[in-house]
Structures are given as C-alpha cells and as structure tokens.
C-alpha positions in Angstrom: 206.9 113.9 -142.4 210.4 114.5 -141.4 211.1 112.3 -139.0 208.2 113.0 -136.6 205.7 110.0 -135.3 209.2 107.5 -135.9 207.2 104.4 -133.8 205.1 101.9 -134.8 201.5 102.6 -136.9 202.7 107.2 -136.7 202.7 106.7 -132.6 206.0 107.6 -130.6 208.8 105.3 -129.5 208.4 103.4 -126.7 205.0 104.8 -126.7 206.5 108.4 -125.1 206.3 111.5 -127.2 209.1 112.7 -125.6 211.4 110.4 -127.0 210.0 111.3 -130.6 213.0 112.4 -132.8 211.8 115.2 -135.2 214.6 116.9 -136.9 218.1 118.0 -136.7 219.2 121.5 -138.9 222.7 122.6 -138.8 223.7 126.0 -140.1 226.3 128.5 -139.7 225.8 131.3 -137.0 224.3 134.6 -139.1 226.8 137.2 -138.5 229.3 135.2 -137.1 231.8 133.0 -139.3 233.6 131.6 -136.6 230.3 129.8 -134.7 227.3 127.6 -136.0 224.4 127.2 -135.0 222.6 123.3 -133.7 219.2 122.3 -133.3 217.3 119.5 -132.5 214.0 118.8 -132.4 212.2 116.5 -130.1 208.3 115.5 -128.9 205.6 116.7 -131.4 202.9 118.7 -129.6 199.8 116.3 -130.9 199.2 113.1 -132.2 198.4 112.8 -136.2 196.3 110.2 -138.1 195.7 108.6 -141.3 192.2 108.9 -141.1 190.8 111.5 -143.4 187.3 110.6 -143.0 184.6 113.0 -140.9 184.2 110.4 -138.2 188.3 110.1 -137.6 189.5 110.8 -134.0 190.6 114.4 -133.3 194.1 114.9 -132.5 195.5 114.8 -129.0 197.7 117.3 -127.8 201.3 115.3 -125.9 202.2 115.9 -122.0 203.3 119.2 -120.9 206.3 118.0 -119.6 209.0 118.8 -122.6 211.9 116.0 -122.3 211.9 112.7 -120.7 214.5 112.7 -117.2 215.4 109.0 -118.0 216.7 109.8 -121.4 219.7 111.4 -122.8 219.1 113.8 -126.3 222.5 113.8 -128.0 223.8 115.3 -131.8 226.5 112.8 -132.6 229.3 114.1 -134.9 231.7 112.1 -137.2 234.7 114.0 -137.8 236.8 111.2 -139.9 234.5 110.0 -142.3 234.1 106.3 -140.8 229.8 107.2 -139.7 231.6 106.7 -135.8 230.6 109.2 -133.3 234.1 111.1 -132.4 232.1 114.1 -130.6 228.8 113.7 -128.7 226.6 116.7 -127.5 224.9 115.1 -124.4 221.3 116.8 -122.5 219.7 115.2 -120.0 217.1 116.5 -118.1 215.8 117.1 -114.7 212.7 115.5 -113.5 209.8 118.0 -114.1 208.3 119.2 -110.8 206.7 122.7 -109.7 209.6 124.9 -110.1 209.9 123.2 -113.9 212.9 121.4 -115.8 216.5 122.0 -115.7 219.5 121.0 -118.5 222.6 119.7 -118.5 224.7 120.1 -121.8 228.3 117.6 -122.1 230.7 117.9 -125.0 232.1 113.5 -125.2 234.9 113.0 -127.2 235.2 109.2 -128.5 239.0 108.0 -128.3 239.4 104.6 -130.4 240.9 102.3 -127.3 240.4 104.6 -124.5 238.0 105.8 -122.7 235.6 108.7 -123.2 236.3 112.0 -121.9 233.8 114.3 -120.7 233.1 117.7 -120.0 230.3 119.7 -118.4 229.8 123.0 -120.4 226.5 124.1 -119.2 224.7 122.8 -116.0 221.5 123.5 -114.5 219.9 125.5 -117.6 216.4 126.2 -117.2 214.0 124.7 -119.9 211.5 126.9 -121.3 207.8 126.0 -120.9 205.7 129.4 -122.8 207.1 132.1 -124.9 209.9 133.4 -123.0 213.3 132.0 -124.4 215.3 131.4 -121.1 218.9 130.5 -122.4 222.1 129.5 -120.6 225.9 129.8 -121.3 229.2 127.9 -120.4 232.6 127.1 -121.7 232.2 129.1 -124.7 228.7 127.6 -125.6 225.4 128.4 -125.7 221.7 126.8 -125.1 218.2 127.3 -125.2 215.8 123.9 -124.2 212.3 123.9 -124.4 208.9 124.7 -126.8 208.6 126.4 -129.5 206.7 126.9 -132.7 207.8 124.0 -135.3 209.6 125.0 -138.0 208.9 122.1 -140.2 206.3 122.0 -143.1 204.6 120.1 -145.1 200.9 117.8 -145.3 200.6 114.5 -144.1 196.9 114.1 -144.4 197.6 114.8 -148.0 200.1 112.8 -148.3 198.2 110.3 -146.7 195.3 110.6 -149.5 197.6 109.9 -152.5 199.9 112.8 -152.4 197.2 115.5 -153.4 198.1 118.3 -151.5 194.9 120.7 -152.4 194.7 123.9 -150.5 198.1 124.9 -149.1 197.0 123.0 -146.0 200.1 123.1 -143.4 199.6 120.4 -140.7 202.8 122.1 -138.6 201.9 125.6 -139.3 200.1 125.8 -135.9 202.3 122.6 -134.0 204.9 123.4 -131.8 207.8 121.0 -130.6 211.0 120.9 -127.7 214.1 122.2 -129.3 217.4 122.0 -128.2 219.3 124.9 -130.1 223.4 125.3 -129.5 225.5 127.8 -130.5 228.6 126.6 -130.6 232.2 127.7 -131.8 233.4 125.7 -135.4 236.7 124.7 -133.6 234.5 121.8 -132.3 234.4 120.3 -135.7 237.7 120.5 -136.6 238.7 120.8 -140.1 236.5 119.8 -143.4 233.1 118.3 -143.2 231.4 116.7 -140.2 228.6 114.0 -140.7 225.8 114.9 -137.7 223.0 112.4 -136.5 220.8 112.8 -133.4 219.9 110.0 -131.1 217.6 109.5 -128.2 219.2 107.2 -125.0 216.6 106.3 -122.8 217.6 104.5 -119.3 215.6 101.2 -119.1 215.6 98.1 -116.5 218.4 96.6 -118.7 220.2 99.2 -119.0 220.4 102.1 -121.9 219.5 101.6 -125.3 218.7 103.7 -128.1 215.1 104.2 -129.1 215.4 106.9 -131.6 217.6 108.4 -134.3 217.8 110.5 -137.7 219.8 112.8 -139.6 217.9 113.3 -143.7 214.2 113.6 -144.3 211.4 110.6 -143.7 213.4 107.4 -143.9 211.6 105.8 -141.3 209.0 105.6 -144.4 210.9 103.2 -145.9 210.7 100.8 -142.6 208.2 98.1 -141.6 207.3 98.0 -138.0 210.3 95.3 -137.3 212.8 96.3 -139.0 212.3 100.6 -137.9 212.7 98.9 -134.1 216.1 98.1 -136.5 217.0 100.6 -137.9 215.9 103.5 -135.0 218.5 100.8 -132.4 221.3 101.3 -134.5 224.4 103.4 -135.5 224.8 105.2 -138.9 228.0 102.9 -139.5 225.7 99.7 -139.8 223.0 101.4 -142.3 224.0 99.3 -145.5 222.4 96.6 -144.0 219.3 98.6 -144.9 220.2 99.1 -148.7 217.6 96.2 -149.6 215.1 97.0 -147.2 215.3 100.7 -148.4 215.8 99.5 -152.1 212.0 97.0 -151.5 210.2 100.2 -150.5 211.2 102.4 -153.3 210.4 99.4 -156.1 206.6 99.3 -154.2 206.7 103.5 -153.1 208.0 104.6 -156.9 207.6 102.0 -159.2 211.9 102.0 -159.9 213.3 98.8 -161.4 215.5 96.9 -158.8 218.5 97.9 -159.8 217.5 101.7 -160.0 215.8 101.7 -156.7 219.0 100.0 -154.8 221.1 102.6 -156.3 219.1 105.0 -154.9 218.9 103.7 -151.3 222.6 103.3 -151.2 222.5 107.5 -152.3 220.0 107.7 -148.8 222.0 105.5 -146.4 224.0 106.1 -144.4 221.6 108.4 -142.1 223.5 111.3 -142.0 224.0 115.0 -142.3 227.3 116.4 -144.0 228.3 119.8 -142.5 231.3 122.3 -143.6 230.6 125.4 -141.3 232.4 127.5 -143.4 230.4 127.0 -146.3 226.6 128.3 -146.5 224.2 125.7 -145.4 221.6 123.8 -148.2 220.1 120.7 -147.9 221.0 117.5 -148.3 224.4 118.7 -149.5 225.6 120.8 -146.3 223.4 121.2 -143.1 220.1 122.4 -143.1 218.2 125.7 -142.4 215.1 126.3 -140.4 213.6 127.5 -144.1 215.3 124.5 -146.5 212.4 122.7 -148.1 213.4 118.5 -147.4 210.1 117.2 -148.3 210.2 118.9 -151.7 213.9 117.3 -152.3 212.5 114.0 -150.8 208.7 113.4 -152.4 210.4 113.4 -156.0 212.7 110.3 -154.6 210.0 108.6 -153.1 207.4 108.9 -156.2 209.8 108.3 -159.2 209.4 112.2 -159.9 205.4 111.8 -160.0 205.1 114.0 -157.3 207.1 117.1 -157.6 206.6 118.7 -154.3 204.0 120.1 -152.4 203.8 123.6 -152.6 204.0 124.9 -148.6 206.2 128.2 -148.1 208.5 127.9 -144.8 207.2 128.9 -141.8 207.3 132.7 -141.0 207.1 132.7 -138.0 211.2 132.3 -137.5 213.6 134.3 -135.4 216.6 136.3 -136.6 218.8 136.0 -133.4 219.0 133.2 -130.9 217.4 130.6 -130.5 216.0 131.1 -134.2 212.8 128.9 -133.4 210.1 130.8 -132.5 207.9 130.6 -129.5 205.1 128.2 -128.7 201.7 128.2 -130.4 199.8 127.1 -127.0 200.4 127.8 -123.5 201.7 125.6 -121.5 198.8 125.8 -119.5 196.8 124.8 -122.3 198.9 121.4 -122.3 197.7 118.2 -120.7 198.7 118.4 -117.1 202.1 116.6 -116.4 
C-alpha cells in the first residue's frame, strides 16, 4: 500500500496517524524548467483492515487535527551519492487550537565537520483544513500544508485476499491525506541526480528520534514488527543491513531462490528516490508523479511476476497548477473532533 499504515499489525507509528508516512513524488514544475515540484504525504484519513469478512470492524476516520506540533516532517536530499542528507526541508507545526495550524518551512544544509546551517524560508503559513488551498511564499519558495484528496491507488483488501483484485475497487479513491507540497527552484539540488527520502522526527521525553521514513513503494512489507521499528529508526546509508531481511521476505512473498531474491533486495535498498530535475519524471528511475503507477511496478517484484498489476487508473481528481493535489473528500467538520 505505498507506504501508508507503516506501524505495527497496518496501525500508525507510535500509535499517531499523524506521524504515518504515506508517500513522497518528486517531479519537475509543469511549465517551468527551472523549478520542481515536492510533496509529501502524511496521516491517512481512516484506519484499514485485513478483515474481509461481513462481521469485520468498519473503518475509522483519524483526528481532524492534520500534523503533529511535537514532530518535525522533513524531505532529506543526498546530493553526493553517499545516502547522507546534505539538504533537509524541515515543517513543524503549530499546535492546533481555534484559529487552526500554522507552518514553518527551513532549508538545513549538512556540512561534514561543521555545524548545520539554517534558514527560515517561510514562517507562519496557514495549514489548510477544507477545500480551500491557503499557500504561502518566502525566499524564493513556495508551500501549501494541509488535506487533500489522496492521490495514491491501489486495493489492499484485495491484496489482502490473495492478490485478486475483482471489480476495479479503489480503497484511496474516496481517502484524503495532509500534504506538504513545495515548489522550489532546481538550484537547490545542484547539479546531476539527487537521492530524496522523507522522514518523520517526533520530540519525545528522551529526546528526538525518528519514527517514520520512506522513499520507493511498500517496503515496510518486507519487515516483521521488530525489525520495521529498525528499519523506520534509521538512515538510508545503513539499509544493507536489511539485504537479508528483505532477501527472507521475497524467498517466502515470491517463491525466488536465495540467491535471486538477495539480488533483488540489494536492487530495493537503499530506500531512496533518484531525481534529475531536468529530465522528465517516471518511477522508480527519476522521481515520481501524482499519476505513476508504483504498485503496478512493485506487485510483479513481490509475486515473482504472478501478479502483473492490478488494474486501477490514477486518480482524476488531480490539479493542473499548484498545489497539484486536489481537495479533501470530507469536511473537516465531518472529522473526529480534535
């Protein structure tokens, strides 16, 4: 399922939906070769379940309130090659109160043996809670924060029922989800191709640690409950420690020999998204648009090419200008109260 429902047993991290990493796209800005375009997806608008039988529990719909204030929502970008964070794009968030939530947008650059630098582009930004798309610009940047209609498709209840997908049934075609969408100028990149991950920071009692993270399609599938705490804690640059954990899955998943299925988890790892703006966006091999299919590039992997794909159209519901997601399905006084 892309990378939504990343905790344990398809919950949330932490137990917060709002820490839920969904999924990162990266493609250059229509109309505009010098900019490209960044968005992040965050907290799934319901619960899901593996329970396909009449008396399963109905879905939930997630708090109103769109981003946790004690976390930090950040696109990390590796502009050498090592799978090191040079650039950060930071947003934290306001605590959510009557007059709403408010955004705060850093650009960090990471200097081996000094110390970061940062830079405020865009402060106080007001986070969009119904259809109205309130953006905010700064520094040369721009950003929208807040719901809208998720763009990702596919079927996890038929997934969940042996990968028969009967009926053309879209679980997302009616979910909405928190985007952060930037438009930012290609000088930020530098020159060549950038590898992009996202990553959730969340402010604890001991301090900050990382509870989610995710670049491709679904590799938390691959992960048993202990070792996604792992794998969700760490940092692209330490992901070949998860070659044989990845490599186990696929033998069980797809039925590969062990050889063929470790070749193909070191082909998934590291967790990253390559990225030449001046090149035209497709998935997995540069960036990712709002209409790429990932699920019909990834189900092949994970079934040994049983599974072909599963036959859902994008969404149509997409924008053509800024910020490209479209508005929310429900109100947001529709939502559970925060």
């Amino acid at each position: 399922m892309s990378h939504h429902y990343s905790g344990p047993d398809l919950g949330f991290p932490m137990g917060d939906a709002r820490l839920d990493f969904c999924d990162l796209y990266a493609f250059p800005k229509p109309g505009d070769a010098g900019r490209s375009i960044l968005i992040m997806n965050f907290h799934p608008s319901s619960t899901v379940s593996v329970d396909l039988s009449p008396q399963a529990k109905p879905l939930e719909l997630t708090t109103a309130v769109p981003f946790n204030p004690n976390a930090v929502y950040e696109i990390r970008m590796d502009t050498d090659g090592d799978k090191v964070a040079d650039v950060t794009f930071s947003v934290a968030f306001s605590p959510f109160s009557a007059a709403g939530q408010s955004a705060t947008l850093r650009l960090v650059k990471h200097t081996q043996g000094a110390a970061d630098t940062t830079e405020v582009l865009i402060d106080d930004a007001a986070v969009s809670v119904d259809a109205a798309a309130e953006t905010a610009e700064g520094a040369g940047y721009r950003m929208f924060a807040g719901w809208r209609s998720d763009p990702f498709f596919f079927d996890p209840p038929g997934a969940f029922n042996g990968f028969q997908f009967i009926g053309g049934k879209d679980f997302f075609a009616n979910k909405d989800v928190c985007s952060i969408v930037l438009d930012v100028p290609n000088t930020v990149f530098g020159s060549g191709t950038v590898n992009l991950w996202a990553r959730v920071m969340l402010q604890t009692d001991a301090g900050w640690i990382q509870v989610d993270r995710g670049a491709a399609a679904a590799q938390s599938v691959f992960l048993t409950n202990d070792q996604r705490e792992r794998y969700l804690a760490t940092e692209p640059a330490h992901d070949d420690s998860f070659i044989d954990v990845f490599g186990h899955s696929l033998e069980h998943l797809g039925g590969y020999a062990h050889d063929e299925a470790k070749g193909i988890a070191k082909s998934l790892l590291p967790d990253v998204l390559p990225f030449d703006p001046t090149k035209a966006a497709s998935y997995p091999h540069n960036g990712r648009t709002l209409t790429n299919d990932v699920m019909g590039i990834f189900l092949p992997i994970i079934s040994n090419k049983r599974v072909p794909g599963h036959g859902l159209p994008p969404h149509r519901d997409l924008l053509d200008d800024f910020p490209y997601v479209a508005p929310p399905h429900t109100a947001f006084a529709k939502r559970p109260a925060p």
